[in-house]
C-alpha positions as CSV (number, residue, x, y, z in Angstrom):
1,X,55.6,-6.4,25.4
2,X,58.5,-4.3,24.7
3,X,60.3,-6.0,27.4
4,X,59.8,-9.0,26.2
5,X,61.3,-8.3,23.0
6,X,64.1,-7.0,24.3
7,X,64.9,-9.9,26.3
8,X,64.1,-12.4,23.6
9,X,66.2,-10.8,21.3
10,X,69.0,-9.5,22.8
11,X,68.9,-6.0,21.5
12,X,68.8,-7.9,17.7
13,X,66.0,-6.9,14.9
14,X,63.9,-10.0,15.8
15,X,62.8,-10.2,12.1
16,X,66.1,-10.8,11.0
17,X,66.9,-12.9,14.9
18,X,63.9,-15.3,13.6
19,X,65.0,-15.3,10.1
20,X,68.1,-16.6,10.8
21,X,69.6,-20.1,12.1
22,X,66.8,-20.1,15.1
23,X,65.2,-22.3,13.5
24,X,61.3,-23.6,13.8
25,X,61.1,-23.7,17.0
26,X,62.3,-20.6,18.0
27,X,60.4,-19.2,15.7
28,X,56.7,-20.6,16.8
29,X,57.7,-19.9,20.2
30,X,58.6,-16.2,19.8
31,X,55.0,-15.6,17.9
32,X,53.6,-17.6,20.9
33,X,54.8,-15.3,22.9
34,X,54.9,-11.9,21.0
35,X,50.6,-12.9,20.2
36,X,50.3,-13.6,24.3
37,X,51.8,-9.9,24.8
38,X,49.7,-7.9,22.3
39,X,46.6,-9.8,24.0
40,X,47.4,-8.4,27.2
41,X,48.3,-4.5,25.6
42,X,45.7,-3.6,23.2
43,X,42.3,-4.8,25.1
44,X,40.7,-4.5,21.3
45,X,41.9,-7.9,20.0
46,X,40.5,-10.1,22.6
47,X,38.2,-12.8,21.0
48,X,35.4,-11.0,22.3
49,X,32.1,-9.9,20.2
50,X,33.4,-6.3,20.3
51,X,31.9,-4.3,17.5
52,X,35.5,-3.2,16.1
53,X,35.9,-7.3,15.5
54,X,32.0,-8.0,14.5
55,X,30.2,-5.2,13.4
56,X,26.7,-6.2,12.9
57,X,25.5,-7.0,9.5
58,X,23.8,-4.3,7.7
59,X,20.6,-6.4,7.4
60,X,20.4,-6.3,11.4
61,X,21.5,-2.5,12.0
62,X,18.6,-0.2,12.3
63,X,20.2,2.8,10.1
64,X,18.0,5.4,11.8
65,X,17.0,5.0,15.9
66,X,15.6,8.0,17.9
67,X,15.7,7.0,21.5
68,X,13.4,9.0,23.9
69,X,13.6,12.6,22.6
70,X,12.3,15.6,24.2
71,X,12.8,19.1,22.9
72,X,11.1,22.1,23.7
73,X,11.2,26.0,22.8
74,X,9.0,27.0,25.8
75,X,7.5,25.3,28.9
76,X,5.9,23.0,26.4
77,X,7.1,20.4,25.1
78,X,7.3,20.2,21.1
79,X,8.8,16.6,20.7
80,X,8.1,14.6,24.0
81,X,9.5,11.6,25.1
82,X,9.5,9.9,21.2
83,X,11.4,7.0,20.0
84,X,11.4,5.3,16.6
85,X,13.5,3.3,14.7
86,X,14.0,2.9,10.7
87,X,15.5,-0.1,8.8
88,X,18.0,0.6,5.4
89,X,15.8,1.7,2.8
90,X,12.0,1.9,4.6
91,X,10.1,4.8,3.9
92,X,8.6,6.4,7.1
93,X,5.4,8.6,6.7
94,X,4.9,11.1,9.6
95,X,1.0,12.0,9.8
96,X,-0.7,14.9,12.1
97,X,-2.4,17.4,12.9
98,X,-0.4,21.5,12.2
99,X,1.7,22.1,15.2
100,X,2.2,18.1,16.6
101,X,5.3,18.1,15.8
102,X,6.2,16.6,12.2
103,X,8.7,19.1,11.0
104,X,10.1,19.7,14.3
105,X,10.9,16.0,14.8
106,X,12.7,16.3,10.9
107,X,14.7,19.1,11.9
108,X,16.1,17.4,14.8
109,X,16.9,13.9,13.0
110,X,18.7,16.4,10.6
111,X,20.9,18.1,13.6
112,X,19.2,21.4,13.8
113,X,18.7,21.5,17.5
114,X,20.0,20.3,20.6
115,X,17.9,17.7,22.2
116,X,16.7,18.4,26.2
117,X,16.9,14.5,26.6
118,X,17.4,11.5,24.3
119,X,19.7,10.5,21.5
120,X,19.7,9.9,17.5
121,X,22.0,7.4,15.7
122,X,22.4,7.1,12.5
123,X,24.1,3.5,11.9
124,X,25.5,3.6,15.4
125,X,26.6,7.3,15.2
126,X,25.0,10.2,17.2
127,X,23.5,12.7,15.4
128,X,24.6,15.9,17.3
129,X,23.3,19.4,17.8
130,X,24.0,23.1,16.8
131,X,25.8,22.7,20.5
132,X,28.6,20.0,18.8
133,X,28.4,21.1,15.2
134,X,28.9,24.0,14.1
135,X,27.4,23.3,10.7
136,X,24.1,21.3,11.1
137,X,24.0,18.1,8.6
138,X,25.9,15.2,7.3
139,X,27.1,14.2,3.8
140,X,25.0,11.5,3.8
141,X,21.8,12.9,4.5
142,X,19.5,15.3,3.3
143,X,16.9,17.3,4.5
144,X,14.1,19.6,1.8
145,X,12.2,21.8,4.0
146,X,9.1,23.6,3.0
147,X,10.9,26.7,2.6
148,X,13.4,25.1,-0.5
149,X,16.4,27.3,-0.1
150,X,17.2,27.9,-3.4
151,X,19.8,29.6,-4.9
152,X,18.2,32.7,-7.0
153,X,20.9,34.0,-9.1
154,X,21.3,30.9,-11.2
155,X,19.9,28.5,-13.0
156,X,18.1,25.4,-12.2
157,X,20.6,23.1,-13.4
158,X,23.3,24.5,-11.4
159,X,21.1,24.3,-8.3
160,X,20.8,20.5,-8.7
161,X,24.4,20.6,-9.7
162,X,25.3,22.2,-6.2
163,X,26.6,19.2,-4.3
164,X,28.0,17.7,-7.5
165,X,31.3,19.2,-7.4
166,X,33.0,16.1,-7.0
167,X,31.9,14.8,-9.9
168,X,33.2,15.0,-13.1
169,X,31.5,16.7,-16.0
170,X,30.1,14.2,-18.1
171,X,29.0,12.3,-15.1
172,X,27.5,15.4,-13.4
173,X,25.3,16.7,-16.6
174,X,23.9,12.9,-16.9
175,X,22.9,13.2,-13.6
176,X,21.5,16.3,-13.2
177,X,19.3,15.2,-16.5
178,X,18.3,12.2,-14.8
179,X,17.3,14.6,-12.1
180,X,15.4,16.9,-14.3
181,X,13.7,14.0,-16.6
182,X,12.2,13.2,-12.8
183,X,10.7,15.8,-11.8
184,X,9.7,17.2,-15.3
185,X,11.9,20.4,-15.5
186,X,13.9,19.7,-18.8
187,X,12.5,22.8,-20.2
188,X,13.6,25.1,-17.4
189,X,17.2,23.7,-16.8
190,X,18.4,27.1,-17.7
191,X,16.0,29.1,-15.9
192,X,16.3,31.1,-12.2
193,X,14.2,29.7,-9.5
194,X,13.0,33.6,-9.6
195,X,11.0,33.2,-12.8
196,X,9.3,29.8,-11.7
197,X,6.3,29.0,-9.6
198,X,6.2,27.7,-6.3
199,X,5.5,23.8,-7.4
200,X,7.7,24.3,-10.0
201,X,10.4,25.7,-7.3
202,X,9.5,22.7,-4.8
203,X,10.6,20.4,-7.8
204,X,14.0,21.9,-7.9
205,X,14.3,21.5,-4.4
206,X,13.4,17.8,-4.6
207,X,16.0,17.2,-7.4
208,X,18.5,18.9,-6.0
209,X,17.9,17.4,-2.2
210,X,18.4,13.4,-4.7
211,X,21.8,14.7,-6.5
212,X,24.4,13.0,-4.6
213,X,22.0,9.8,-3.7
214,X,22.1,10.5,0.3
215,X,21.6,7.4,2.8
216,X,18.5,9.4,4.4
217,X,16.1,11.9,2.9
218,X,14.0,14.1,4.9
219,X,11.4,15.7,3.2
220,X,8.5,18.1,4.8
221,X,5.6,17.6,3.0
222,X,7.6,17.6,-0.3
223,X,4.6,17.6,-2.6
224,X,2.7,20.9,-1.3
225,X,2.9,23.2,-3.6
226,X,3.0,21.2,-6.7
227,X,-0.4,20.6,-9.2
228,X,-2.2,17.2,-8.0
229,X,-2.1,16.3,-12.0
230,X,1.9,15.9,-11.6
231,X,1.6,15.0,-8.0
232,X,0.7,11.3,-8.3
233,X,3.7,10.7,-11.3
234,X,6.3,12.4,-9.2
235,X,5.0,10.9,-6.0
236,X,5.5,7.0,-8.1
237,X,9.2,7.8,-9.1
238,X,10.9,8.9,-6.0
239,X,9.3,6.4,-3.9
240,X,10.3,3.4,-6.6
241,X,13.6,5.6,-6.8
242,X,14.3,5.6,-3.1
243,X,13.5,1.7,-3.1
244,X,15.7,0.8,-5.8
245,X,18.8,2.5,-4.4
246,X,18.1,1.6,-0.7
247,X,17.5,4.9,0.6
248,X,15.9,5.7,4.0
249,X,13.0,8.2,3.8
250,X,11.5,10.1,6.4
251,X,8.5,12.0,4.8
252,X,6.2,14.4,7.1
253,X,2.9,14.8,5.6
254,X,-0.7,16.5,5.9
255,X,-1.8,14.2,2.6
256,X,-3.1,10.4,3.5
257,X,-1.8,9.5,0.1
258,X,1.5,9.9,1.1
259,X,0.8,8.3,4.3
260,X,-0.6,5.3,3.1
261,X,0.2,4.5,-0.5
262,X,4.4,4.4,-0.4
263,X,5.0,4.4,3.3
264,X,6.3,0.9,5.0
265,X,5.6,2.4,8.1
266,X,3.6,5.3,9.4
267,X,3.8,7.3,12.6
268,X,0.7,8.9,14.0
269,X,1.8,12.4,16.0
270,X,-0.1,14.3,18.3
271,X,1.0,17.3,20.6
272,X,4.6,16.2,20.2
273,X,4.2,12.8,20.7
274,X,4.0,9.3,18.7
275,X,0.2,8.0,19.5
276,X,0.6,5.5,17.0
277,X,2.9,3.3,15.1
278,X,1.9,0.6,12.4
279,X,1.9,-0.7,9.0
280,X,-0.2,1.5,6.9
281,X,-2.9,-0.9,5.9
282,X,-3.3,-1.9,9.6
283,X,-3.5,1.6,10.7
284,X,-6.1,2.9,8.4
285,X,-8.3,-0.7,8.9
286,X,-7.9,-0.4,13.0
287,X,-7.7,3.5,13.5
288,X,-8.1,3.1,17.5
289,X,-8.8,7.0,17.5
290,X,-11.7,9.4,15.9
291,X,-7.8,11.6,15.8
292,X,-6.1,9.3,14.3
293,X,-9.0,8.0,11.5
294,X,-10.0,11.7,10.9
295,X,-6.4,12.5,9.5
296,X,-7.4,10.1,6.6
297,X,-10.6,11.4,5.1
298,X,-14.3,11.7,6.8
299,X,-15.0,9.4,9.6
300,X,-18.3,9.1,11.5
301,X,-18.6,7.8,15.3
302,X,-21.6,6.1,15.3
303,X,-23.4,3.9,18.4
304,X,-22.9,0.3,17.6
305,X,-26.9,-1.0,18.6
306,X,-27.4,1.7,15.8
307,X,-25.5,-0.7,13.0
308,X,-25.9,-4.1,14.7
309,X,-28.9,-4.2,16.7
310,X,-28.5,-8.0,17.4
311,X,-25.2,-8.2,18.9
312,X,-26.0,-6.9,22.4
313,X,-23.5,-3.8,22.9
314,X,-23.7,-1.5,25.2
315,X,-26.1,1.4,24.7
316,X,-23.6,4.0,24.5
317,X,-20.6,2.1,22.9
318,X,-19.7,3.7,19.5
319,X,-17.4,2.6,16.6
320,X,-15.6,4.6,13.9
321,X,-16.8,4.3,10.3
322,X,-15.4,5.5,7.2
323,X,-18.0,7.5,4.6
324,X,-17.1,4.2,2.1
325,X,-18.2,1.6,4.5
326,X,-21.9,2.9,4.7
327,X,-24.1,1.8,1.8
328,X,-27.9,2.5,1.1
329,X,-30.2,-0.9,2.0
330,X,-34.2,-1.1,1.2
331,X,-34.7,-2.1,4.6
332,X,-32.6,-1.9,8.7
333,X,-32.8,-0.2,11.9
334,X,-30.5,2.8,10.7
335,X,-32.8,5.6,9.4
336,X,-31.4,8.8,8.5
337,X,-32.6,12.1,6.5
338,X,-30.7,13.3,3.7
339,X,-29.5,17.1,3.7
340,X,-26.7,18.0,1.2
341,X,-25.1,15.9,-1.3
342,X,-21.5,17.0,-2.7
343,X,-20.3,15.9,-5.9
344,X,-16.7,14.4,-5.9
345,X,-15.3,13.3,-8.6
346,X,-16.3,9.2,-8.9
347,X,-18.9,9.6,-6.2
348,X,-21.2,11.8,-4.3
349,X,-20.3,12.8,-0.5
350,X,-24.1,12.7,1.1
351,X,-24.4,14.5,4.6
352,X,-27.5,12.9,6.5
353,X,-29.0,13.6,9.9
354,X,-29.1,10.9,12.6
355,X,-31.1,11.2,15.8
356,X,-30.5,15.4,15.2
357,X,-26.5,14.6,14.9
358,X,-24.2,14.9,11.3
359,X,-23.5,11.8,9.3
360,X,-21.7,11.1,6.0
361,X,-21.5,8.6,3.0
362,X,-20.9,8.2,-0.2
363,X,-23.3,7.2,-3.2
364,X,-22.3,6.6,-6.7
365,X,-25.5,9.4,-7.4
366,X,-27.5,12.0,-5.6
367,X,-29.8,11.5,-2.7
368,X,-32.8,13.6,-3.1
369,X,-32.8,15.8,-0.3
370,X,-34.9,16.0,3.0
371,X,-35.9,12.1,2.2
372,X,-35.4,9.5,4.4
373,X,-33.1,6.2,3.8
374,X,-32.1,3.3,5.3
375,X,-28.3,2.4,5.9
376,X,-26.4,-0.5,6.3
377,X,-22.4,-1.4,6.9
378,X,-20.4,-5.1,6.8
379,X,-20.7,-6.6,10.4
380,X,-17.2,-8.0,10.1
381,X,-16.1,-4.4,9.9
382,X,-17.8,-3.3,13.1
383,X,-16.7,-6.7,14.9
384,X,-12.8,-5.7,13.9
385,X,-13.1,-2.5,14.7
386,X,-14.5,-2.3,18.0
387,X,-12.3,-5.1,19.1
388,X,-9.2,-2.8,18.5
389,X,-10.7,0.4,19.4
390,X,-9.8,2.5,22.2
């Protein structure tokens, strides 16, 4: 291309060449030619669909996409083989038993270990290791582990305030009271993390992990410690937080009300892998798995002749049934005797014997005990169910 200038030109500026008396002509043909030359030395600006021309929209880029991860601390595997994606501002509940692999599988979105195989982008960017980074973490993400990582020698306020340095003042102390109206603290802004409890501490951590409005929040199980009558408030703002200002949520939990309530999407892990992937609703209503139902409150596996007599199952074939779905009938085949009954709040938990094996429902009042009733269940339910069970 320089060449070509040169030669065109005759050692002149060509600005001032093509300024001058060449005219119209010698004008179009020099950018004909000087456009022809750039083509050919800087691959970039071909009329191709290159990503540095066309970047995708934001609508079609998944923000997060793990991509067949494996990690491992020992011979076994702790993540294994995993892959999920996450669209801008879904929340993504995580769900499991202790030790499948929840937190591990945040700490490695976040950069704290070096994957044995597989990647993580973030918008098209891979999320690198302790191996490439010397400081694990990106500005636009954040990650509240279960251990909080406060700062103890000052005050709340100036914890949240810790990644607001950038700010200035007035703009800072609105939001860190914004932060603190959240999570109920306004009384302790001026407190130590020392002299607070550990739900109390947790709530720090959560306001301080919002401050600078990251893309991505990881949170490990993020309402643990705090008292269930704040629990369900708290839990209402972030998520209608996080929605508002299109922020991507990763949250690994133990509780089904995270799970299922907020989530868009919930993964269902089990010794380091994803058994499971669906819609809450979907998931909970088509469980495939005693595993997989268990994790959301007391299931029963029952034999299907035992429910629906008529519909010609095989002898052995059972299906899962929540405690809810059971209700007391005068009259049907399903006979069992009553043993305990547990008060719970808006219902009674009863634990019934059938054919010498453990049963439970739930009954707006007691059962006497050692009595024998007759139960019943929705034969759409069991049609559903069986149909996607595994």
């Amino acid at each position: 291309m320089l060449s070509f200038l040169n030669k065109t030109q005759k050692g002149k500026n060509p600005v001032n060449h093509i300024s001058g008396a060449a005219g119209f002509s010698d004008c179009f043909f020099f950018l004909l030619h000087f456009f022809k030359a750039l083509k050919k030395t800087i691959p970039v600006f071909r009329f191709t669909q290159s990503h540095y021309l066309c970047p995708k929209p934001s609508y079609l880029l998944k923000m997060l996409d793990v991509k067949n991860i494996s990690f491992r601390f020992t011979e076994k595997p702790v993540l294994d083989t995993l892959s999920f994606s996450a669209e801008p501002g879904q929340i993504v509940s995580v769900i499991g038993e202790s030790g499948s692999g929840k937190s591990t599988l945040l700490k490695a979105i976040y950069g704290l270990y070096d994957m044995d195989q597989g990647e993580i982008y973030w918008k098209d960017k891979q999320i690198l290791g302790p191996a490439y980074n010397l400081v694990p973490g990106e500005s636009y993400m954040k990650y509240l582990a279960q251990d909080f990582d406060l700062m103890p020698y000052v005050s709340v306020r100036d914890n949240i305030g810790k990644f607001l340095s950038n700010f200035y003042k007035k703009e800072k102390s609105e939001r860190i009271d914004e932060l603190l109206d959240m999570v109920e603290l306004q009384d302790y802004a001026d407190e130590k993390p020392g002299n607070l409890s550990g739900g109390q501490q947790q709530r720090v951590a959560l306001a301080r992990a919002m401050a600078q409005k990251p893309e991505i929040l990881l949170l490990d199980e993020p309402f643990s410690h705090i008292d269930s009558f704040r629990t369900n408030k708290l839990r209402r703002d972030l998520f209608a937080f996080l929605r508002k200002k299109q922020i991507t949520c990763i949250i690994a939990t133990h509780d089904s009300v995270d799970a299922l309530s907020h989530a868009d999407k919930t993964l269902v892990m089990k010794a380091g892998k994803i058994i499971r992937e669906d819609q809450p609703e979907r998931l909970y209503n088509n469980p495939e798995s005693r595993y997989t139902a268990s994790l959301f409150g007391e299931v029963n596996e029952i034999p299907i002749r035992a429910l629906v007599p008529e519909a010609g199952y095989p002898e052995n074939q059972r299906v899962l049934v929540y405690t809810h779905e059971l209700h007391l009938t005068e009259k049907s085949g399903f006979r069992v005797r009553i043993k305990e009954c547990y008060f719970e709040g808006n219902h009674y938990l009863i634990r019934a014997l059938y054919r010498g094996e453990p049963l439970f429902f739930e009954h707006h009042s007691p059962v006497p005990e050692e009595t024998t009733v007759s139960l019943a269940i929705d034969e759409k339910v069991v049609k559903e169910r069986i149909k996607n069970q595994k």
